[in-house]
N, C-alpha and C positions, 0 to 999 in steps of 0.2 A: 106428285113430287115427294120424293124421301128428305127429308130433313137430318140433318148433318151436325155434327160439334160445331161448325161454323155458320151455318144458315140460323133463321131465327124459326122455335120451337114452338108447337101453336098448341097451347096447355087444353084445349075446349074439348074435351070426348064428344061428345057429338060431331063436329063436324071434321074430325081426324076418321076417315074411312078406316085407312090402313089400321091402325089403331083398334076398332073398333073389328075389324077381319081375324083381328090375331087374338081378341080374348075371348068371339066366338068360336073359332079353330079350334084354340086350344083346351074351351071348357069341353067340345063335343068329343077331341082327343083324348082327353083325361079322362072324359065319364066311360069309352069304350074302355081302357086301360084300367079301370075302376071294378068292371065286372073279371069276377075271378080270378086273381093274381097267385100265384104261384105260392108265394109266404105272405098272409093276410098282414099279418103283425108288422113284418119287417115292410112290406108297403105301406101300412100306417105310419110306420116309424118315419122311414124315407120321404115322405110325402108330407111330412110335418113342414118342410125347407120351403115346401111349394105352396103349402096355406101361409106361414109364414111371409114369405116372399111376395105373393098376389096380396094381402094386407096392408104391405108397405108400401108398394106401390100405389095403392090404392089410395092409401091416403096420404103419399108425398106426392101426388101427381099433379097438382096447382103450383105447391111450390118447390120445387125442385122435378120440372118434367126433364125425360133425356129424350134423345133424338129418335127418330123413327129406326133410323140403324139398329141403335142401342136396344130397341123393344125387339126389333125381329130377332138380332143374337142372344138375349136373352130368354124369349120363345123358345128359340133352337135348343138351348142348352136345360129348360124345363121342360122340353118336349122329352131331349134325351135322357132328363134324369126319371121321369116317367116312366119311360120305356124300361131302363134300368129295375125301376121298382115294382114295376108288374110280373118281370120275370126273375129277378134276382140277380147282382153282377153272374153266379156262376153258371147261371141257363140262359143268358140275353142271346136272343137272336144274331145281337150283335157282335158276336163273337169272335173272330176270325183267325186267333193265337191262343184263347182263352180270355182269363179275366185281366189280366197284365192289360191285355191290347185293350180293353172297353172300357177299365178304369184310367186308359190316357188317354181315349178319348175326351173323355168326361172331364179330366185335368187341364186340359191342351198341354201334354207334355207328349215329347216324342216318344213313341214306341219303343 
């Protein structure tokens, strides 16, 4: 069951599966996206957001947990800023316009 802004939040890592599914995903995503990045530097750089970000969570997650929703879009959008920093906004895979279309992505702003 996903947990919602209006259900009740269940703070316990361990026994939050989902939870516990999306920060081994994402550490095994990031270690592939870790080997040989396109600009090492500017993947450091960019990837500061993501140490940053995984720290906070980490240690606001007792008191102040968000909903299961809230971690998998969260994911999504560190998965894609990863993506981004392995290849660089102007070589991402993700490309489909250029850098305009993958930095709205990234935004949620329309194209």
């Amino acid at each position: 069951m996903i947990t919602t802004a209006t259900s009740s939040v269940r703070p316990d890592f361990r026994r939050n599966r989902l939870l516990q599914t999306l920060a081994a995903g994402f550490a095994v995503y990031w270690l592939a996206m870790a080997v040989a990045p396109v600009y090492r530097f500017d993947w450091f750089l960019e990837n500061l957001l993501v140490f940053v970000a995984a720290a906070a969570f980490a240690a606001s997650y007792r008191a102040f947990p968000f909903s299961d929703l809230s971690y998998v879009l969260l994911t999504a959008f560190l998965a894609l800023h990863t993506l981004g920093s392995h290849y660089g906004t102007r070589t991402t895979t993700l490309r489909p316009e250029g850098r305009s279309a993958y930095s709205s992505i990234l935004q949620l702003r329309a194209a």
